[in-house]
MARGULUM-689290 format. One record per residue: x, y, z of N, C-alpha, C, CB in turn. Coordinates in steps of 0.02 Angstrom, whole numbers, padded with zeros to 5 digits, always signed. Last residue first. Glycine has a CB too. Layout:
N
XYZXYZXYZXYZ ...
END
This chain:
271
+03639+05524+02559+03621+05527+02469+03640+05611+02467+03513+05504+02436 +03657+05534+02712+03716+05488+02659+03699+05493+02585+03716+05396+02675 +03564+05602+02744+03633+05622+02755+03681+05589+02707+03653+05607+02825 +03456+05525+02725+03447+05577+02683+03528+05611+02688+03379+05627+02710 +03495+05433+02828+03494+05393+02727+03493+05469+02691+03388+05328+02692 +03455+05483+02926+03532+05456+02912+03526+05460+02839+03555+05371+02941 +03314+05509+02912+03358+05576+02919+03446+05539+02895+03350+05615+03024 +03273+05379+02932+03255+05419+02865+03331+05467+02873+03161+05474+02868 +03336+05352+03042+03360+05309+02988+03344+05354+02929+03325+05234+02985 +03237+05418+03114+03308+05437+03118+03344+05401+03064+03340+05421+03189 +03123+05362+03098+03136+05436+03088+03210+05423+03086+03107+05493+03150 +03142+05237+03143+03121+05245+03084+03127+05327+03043+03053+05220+03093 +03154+05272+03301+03205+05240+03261+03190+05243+03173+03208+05161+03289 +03036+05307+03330+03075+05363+03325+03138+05337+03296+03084+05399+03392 +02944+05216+03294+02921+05267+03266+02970+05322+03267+02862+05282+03293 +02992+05123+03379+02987+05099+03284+02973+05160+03270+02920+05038+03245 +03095+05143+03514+03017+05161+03487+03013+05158+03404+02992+05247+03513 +03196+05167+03565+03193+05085+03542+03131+05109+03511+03187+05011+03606 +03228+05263+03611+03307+05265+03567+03238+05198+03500+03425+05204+03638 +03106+05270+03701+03120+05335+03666+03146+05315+03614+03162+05384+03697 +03193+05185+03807+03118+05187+03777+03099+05227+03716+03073+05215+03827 +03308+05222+03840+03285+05168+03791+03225+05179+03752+03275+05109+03825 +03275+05339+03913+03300+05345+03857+03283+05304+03816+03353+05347+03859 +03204+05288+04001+03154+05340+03963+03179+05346+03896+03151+05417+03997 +03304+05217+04072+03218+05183+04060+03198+05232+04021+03157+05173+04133 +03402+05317+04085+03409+05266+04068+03361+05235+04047+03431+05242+04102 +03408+05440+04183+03373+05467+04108+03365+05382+04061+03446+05541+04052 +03491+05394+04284+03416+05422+04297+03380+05422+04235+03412+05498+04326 +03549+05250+04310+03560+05301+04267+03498+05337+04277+03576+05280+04196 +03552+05098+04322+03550+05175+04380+03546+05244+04359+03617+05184+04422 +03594+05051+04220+03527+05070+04210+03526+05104+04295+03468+04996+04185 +03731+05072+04214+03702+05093+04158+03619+05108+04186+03713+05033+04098 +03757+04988+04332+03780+05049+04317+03737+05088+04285+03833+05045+04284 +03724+04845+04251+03711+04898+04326+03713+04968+04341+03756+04885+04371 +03815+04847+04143+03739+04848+04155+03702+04881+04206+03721+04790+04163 +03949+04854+04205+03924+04907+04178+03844+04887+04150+03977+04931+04124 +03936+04720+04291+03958+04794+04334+03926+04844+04271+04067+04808+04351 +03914+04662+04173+03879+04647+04234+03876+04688+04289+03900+04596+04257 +03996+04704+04021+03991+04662+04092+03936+04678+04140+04055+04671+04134 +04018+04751+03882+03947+04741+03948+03947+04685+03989+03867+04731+03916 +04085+04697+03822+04086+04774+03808+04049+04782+03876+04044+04808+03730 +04241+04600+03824+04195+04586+03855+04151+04674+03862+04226+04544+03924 +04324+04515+03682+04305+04568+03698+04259+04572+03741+04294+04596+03657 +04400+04354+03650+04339+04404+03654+04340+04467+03708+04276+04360+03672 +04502+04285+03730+04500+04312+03659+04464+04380+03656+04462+04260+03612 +04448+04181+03813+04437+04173+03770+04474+04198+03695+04391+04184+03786 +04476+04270+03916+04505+04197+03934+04511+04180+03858+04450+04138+03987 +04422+04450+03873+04402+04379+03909+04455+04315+03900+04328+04353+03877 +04459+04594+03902+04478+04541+03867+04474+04477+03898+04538+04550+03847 +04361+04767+03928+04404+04700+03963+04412+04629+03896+04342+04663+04046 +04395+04918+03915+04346+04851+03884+04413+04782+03906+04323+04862+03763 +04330+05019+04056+04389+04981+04013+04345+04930+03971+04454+04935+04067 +04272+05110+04130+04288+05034+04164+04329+05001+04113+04217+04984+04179 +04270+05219+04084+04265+05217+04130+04296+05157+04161+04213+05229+04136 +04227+05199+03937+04322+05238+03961+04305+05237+04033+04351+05345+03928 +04114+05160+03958+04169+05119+03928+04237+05132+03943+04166+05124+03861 +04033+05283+04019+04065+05223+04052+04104+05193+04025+04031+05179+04067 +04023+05340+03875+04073+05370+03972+04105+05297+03997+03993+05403+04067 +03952+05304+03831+04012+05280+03801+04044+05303+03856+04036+05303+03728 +03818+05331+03939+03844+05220+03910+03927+05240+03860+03741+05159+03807 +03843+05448+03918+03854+05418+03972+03870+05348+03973+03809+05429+04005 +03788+05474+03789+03847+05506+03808+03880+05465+03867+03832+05579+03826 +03659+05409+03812+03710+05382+03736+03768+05421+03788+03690+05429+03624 +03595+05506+03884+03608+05427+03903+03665+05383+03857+03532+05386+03891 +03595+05620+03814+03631+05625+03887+03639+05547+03885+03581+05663+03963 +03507+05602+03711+03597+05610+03692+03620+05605+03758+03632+05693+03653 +03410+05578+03785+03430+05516+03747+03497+05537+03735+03387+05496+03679 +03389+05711+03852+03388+05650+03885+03404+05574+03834+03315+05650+03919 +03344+05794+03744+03414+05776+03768+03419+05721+03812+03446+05831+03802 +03247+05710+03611+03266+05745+03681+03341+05741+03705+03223+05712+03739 +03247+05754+03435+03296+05723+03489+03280+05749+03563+03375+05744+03471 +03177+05881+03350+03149+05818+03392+03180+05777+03444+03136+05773+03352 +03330+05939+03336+03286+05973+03357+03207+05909+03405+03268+06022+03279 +03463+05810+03310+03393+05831+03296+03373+05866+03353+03344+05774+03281 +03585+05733+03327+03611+05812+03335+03519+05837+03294+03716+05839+03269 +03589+05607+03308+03559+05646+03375+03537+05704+03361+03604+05659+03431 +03650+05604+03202+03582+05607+03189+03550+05609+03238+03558+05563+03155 +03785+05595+03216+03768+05652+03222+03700+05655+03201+03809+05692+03192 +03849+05484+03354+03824+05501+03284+03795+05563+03287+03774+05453+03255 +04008+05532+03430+03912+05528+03451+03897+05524+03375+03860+05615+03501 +04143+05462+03516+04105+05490+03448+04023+05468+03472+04137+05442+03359 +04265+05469+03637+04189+05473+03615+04172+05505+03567+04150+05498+03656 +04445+05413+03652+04398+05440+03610+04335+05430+03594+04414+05438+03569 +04552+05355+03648+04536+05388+03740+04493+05424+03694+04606+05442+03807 +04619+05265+03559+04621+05367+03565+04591+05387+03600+04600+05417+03512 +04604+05171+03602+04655+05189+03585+04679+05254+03573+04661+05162+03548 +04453+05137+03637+04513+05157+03709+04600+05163+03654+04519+05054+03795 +04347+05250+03587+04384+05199+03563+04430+05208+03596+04397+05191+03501 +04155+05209+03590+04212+05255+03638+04285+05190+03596+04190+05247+03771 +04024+05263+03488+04057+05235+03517+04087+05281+03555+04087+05199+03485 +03838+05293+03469+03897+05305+03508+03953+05265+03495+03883+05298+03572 +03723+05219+03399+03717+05286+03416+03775+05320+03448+03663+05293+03456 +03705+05122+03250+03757+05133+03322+03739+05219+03357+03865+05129+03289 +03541+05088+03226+03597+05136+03195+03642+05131+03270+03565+05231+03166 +03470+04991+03080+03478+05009+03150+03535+05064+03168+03491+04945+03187 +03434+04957+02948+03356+04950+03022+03394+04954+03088+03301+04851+03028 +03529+04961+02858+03456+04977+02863+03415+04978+02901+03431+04957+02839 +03646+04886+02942+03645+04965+02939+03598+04991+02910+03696+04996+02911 +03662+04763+02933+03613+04772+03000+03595+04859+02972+03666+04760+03100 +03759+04708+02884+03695+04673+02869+03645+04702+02922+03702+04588+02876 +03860+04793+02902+03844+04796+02839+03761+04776+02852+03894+04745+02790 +03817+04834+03087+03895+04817+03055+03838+04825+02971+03951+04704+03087 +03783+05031+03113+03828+04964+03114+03829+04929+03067+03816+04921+03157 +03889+05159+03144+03825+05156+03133+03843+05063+03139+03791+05203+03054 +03968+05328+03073+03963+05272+03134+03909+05215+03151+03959+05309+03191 +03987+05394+02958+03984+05319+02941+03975+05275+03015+04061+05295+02897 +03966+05531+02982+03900+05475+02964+03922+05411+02960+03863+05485+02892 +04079+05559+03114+04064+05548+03065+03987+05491+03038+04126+05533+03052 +04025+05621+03282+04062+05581+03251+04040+05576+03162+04057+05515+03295 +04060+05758+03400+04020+05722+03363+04058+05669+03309+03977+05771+03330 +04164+05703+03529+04153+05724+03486+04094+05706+03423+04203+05726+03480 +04267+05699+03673+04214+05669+03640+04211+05725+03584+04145+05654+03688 +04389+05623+03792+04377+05662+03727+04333+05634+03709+04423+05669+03676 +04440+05580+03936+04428+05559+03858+04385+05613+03836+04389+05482+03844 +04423+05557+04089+04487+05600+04025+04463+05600+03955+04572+05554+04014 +04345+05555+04205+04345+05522+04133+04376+05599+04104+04253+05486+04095 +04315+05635+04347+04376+05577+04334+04381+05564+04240+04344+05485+04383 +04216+05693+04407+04245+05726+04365+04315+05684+04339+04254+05793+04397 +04125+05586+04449+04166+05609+04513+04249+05657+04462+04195+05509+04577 +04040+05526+04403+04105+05486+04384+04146+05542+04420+04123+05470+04293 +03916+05591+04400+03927+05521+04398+04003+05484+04396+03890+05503+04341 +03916+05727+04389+03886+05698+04421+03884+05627+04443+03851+05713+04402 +04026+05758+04317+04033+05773+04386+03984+05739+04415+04033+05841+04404 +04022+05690+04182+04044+05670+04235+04083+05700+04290+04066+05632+04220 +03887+05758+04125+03867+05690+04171+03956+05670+04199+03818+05609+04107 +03954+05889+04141+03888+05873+04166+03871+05813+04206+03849+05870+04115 +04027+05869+04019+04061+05888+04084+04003+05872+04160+04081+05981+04074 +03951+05813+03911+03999+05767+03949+04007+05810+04018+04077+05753+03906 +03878+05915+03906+03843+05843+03914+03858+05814+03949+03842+05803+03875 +03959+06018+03856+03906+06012+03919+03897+05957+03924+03841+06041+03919 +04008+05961+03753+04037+05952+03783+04010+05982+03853+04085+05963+03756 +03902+05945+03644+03902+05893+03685+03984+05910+03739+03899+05814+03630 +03760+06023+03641+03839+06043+03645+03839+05970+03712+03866+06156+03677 +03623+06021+03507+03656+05992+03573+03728+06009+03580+03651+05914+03575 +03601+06080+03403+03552+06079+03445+03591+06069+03507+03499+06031+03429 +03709+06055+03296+03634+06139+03267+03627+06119+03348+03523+06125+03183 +03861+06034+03417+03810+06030+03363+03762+06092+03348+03767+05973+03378 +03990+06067+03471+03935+06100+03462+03896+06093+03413+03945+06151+03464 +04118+05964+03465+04076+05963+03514+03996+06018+03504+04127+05984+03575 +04257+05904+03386+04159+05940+03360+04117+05936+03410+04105+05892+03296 +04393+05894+03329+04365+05876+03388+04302+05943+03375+04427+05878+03463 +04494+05799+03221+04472+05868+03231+04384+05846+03295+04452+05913+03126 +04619+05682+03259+04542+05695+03258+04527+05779+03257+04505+05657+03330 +04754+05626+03182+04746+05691+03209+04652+05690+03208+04791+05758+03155 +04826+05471+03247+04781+05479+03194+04726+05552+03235+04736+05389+03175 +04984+05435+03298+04900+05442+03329+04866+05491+03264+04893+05494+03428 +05105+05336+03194+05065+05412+03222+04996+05409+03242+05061+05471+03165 +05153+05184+03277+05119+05224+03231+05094+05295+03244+05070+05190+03215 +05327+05191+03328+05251+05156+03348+05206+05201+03292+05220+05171+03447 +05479+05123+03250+05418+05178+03240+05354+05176+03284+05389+05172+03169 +05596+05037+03300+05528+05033+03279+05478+05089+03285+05502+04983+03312 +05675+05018+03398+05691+05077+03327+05640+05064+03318+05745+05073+03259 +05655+04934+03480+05622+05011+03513+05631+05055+03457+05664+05049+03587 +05684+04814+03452+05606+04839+03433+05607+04911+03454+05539+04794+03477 +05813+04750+03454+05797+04823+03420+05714+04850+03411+05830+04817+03339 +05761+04642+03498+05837+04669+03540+05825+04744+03502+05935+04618+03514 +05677+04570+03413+05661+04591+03488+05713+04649+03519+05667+04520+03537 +05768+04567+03293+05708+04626+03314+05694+04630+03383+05636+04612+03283 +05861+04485+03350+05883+04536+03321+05811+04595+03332+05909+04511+03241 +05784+04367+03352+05802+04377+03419+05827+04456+03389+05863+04313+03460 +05747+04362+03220+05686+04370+03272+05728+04377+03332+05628+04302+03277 +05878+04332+03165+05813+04373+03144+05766+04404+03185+05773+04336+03110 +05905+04187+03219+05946+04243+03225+05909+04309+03205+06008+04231+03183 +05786+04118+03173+05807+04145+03252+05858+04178+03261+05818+04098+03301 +05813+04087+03045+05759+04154+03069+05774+04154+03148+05658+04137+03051 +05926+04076+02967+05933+04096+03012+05880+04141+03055+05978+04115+02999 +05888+03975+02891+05928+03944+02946+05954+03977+02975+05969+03906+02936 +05770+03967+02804+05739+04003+02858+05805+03984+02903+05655+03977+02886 +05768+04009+02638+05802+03983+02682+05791+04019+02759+05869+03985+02656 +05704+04091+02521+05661+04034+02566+05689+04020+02626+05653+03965+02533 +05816+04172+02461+05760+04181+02503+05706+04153+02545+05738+04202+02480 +05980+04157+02441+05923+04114+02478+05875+04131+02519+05943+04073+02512 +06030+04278+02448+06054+04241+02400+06005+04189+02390+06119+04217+02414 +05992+04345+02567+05961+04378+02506+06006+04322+02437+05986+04484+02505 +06040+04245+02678+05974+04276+02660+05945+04296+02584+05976+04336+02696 +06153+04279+02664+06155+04210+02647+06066+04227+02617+06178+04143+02723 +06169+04425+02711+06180+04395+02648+06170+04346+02626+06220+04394+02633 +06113+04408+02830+06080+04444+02782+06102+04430+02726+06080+04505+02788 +06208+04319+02892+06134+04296+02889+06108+04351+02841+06091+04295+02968 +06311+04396+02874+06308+04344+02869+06270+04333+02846+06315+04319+02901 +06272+04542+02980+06282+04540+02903+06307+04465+02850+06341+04595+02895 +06259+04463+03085+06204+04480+03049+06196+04473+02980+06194+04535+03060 +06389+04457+03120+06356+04409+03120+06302+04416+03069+06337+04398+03181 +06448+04590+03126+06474+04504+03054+06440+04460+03080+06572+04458+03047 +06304+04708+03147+06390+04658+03176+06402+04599+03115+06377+04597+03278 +06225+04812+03094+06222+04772+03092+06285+04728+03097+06190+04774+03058 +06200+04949+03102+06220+04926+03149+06232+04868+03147+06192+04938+03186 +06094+04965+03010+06139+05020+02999+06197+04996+03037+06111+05090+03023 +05937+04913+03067+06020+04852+03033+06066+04886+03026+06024+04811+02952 +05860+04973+03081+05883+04969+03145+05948+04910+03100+05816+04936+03219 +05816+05015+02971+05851+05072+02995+05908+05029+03046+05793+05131+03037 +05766+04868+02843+05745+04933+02918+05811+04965+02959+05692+04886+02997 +05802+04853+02692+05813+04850+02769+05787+04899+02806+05879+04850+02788 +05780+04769+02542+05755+04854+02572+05762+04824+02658+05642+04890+02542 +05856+04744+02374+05853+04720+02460+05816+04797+02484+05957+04700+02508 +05824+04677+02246+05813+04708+02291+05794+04720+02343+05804+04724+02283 +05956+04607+02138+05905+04569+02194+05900+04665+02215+05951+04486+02273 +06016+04500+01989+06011+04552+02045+05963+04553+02090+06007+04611+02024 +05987+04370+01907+06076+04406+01924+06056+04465+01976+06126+04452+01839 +05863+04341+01904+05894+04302+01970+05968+04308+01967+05874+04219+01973 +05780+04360+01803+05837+04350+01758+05886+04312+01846+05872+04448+01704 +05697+04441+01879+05653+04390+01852+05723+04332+01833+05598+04425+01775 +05758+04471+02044+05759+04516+01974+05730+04427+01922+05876+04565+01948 +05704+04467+02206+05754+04458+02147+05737+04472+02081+05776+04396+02143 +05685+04553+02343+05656+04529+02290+05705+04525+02224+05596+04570+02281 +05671+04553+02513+05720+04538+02442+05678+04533+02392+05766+04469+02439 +05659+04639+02670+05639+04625+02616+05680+04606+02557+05607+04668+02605 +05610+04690+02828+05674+04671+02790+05617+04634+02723+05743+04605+02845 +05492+04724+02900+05572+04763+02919+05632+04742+02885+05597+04750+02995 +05352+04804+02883+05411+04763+02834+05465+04762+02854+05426+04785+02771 +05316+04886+02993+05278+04818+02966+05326+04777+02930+05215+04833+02914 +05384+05009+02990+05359+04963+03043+05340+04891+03059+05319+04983+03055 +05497+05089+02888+05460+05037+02882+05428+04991+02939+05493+05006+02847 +05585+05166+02853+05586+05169+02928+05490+05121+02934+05598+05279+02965 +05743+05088+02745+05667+05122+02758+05666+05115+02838+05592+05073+02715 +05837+05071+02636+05862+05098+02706+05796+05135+02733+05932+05155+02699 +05885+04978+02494+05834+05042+02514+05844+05033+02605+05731+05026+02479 +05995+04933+02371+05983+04931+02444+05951+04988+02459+06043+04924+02486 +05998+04837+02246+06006+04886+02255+05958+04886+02325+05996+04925+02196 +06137+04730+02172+06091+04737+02242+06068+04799+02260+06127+04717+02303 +06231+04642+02104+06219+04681+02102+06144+04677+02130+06239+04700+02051 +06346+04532+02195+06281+04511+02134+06261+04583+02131+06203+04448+02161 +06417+04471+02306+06429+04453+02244+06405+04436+02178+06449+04426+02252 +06374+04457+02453+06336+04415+02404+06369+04424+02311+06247+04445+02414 +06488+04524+02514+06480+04481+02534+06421+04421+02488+06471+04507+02595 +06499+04669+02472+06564+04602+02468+06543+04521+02495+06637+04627+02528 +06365+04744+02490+06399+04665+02408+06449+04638+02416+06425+04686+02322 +06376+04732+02618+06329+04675+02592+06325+04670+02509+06250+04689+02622 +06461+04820+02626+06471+04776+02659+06410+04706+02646+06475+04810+02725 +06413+04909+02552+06458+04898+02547+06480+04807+02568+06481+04953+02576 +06301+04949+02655+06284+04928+02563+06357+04903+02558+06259+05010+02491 +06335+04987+02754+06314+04943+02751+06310+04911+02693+06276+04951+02775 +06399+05127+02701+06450+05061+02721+06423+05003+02719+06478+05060+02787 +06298+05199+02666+06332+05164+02621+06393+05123+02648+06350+05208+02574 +06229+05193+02796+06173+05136+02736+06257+05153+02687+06051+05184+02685 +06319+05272+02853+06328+05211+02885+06302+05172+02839+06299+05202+02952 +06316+05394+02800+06380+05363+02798+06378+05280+02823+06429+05409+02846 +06192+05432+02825+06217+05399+02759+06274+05388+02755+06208+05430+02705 +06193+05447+02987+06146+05399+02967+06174+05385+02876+06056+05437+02982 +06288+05558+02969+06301+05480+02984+06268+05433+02992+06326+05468+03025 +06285+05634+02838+06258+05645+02902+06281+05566+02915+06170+05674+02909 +06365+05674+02671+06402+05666+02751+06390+05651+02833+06425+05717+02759 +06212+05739+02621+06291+05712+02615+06348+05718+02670+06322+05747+02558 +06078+05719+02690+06117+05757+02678+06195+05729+02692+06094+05810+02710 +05927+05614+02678+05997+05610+02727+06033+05665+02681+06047+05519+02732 +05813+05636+02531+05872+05620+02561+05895+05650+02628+05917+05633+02516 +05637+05696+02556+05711+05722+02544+05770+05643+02584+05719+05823+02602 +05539+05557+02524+05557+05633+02552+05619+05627+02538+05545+05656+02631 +05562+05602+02341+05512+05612+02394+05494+05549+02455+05447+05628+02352 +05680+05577+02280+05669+05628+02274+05606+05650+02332+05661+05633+02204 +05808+05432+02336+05728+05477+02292+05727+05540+02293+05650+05467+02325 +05963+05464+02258+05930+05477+02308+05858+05495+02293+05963+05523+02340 +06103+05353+02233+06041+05383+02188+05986+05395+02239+06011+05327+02126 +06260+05356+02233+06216+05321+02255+06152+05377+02237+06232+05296+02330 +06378+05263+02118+06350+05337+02117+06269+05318+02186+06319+05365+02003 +06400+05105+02143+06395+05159+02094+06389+05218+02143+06331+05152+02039 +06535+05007+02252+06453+05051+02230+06451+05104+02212+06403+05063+02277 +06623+04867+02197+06624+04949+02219+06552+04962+02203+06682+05006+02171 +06551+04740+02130+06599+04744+02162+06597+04799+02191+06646+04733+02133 +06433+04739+02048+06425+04660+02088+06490+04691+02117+06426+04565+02038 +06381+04822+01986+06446+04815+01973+06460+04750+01984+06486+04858+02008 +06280+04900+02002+06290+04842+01944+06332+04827+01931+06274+04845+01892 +06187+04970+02140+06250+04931+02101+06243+04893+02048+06284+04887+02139 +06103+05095+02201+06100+05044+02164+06166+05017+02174+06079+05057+02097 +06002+05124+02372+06073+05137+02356+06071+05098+02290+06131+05112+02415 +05897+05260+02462+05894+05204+02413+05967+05200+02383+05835+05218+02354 +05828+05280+02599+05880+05297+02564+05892+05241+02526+05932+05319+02601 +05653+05333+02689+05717+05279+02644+05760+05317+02616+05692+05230+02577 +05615+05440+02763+05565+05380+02754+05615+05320+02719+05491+05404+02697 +05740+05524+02859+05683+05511+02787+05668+05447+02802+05714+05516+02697 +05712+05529+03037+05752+05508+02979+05709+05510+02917+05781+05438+02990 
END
């Protein structure tokens, strides 16, 4: 569906001319998604008796909205898709609604209404990754295929890729240290920083980084009692340092002399 269909009135009675943005394209005259926002419109000035101009969005987050005019003779209403449908009950509560915006006497009529329509609800678009596996030095999609036949019994689905300079950590730390990996279980997605991607770098450190975000999509990030996020449990410690390249890697990742290099090389990436 377009993103909205926008309807005015100033009549407070019949609705004007209805006025279509321009970006994105209008519903096409006569489709029955706009036969229905102008009945709805209809049906919600006979009922508040105020000029109201009505937007018809596919809005995830906002699913209903009023805002009244400074002067409090007109109001702009913007509804989510899934009201097009909306029974004399609703259309009740929406009008009492936009006359009385504070008035909460019908938020359980509201909230039982979304639950009952959450599936109009948009889920968000998966966010398009362009996918970088061949660095100057290392191809990390050897890496991956590599370590999981050897270790994970060719099972881990997820996608890897070199990752943008900003991977790294949090504000108060990002001078003296650097995230070398994540894995993000919403896009089944391994990013490697790309200050591996050094000629000095052994592979045996990108192999160990590759494998600690393996594992994550391996075992999941678990959600503690608490709330909290559990990244390193006790099973993936274990794990981790069975790792053949594991003791050499650290050793290597943790050395002041090779961590200090690599920070240079980051900072020279980011000026």
């Amino acid at each position: 569906m377009p993103e909205q269909l926008e309807f005015w009135d100033f009549s407070g009675g019949e609705s004007q001319p209805v006025r279509q943005p321009q970006e994105p394209p209008a519903a096409k005259p006569g489709t029955p998604m706009l036969e229905k926002a102008k009945e709805l419109h209809k049906r919600i000035l006979s009922r508040v008796k105020m000029p109201v101009r009505l937007t018809i969005t596919d809005n995830r987050r906002t699913l209903m909205r009023v805002l009244h005019a400074p002067d409090g003779k007109s109001a702009d209403l913007r509804l989510h898709h899934m009201f097009l449908d909306a029974g004399e009950e609703m259309l009740a509560a929406i009008a009492h609604w936009v006359l009385h915006p504070r008035s909460r006497k019908h938020a359980d009529l509201f909230h039982a209404y979304f639950r009952e329509h959450q599936e109009a609800v948009a889920p968000p678009k998966p966010r398009q990754v362009r996918l970088l596996t061949k660095g100057d030095h290392f191809d990390l999609k050897r890496l991956f295929d590599e370590e999981n036949a050897a270790h994970f019994d060719g099972k881990i689905t997820a996608s890897i890729t070199w990752g943008p300079e900003s991977i790294g950590a949090s504000k108060n730390r990002r001078n003296r240290s650097i995230r070398y990996g994540s894995y993000s279980d919403k896009q089944h997605l391994i990013r490697i920083h790309r200050v591996l991607d050094q000629a000095h770098v052994p592979e045996f450190a990108v192999r160990s980084v590759v494998h600690h975000e393996m594992l994550h999509a391996h075992l999941g990030i678990r959600e503690l009692p608490s709330g909290r996020r559990s990244m390193h449990p006790p099973e993936f410690r274990r794990i981790e340092r069975a790792h053949p390249d594991f003791e050499r890697a650290e050793a290597w990742l943790k050395a002041p002399e090779n961590l200090k290099r690599l920070l240079v090389e980051r900072h020279k990436r980011r000026t």
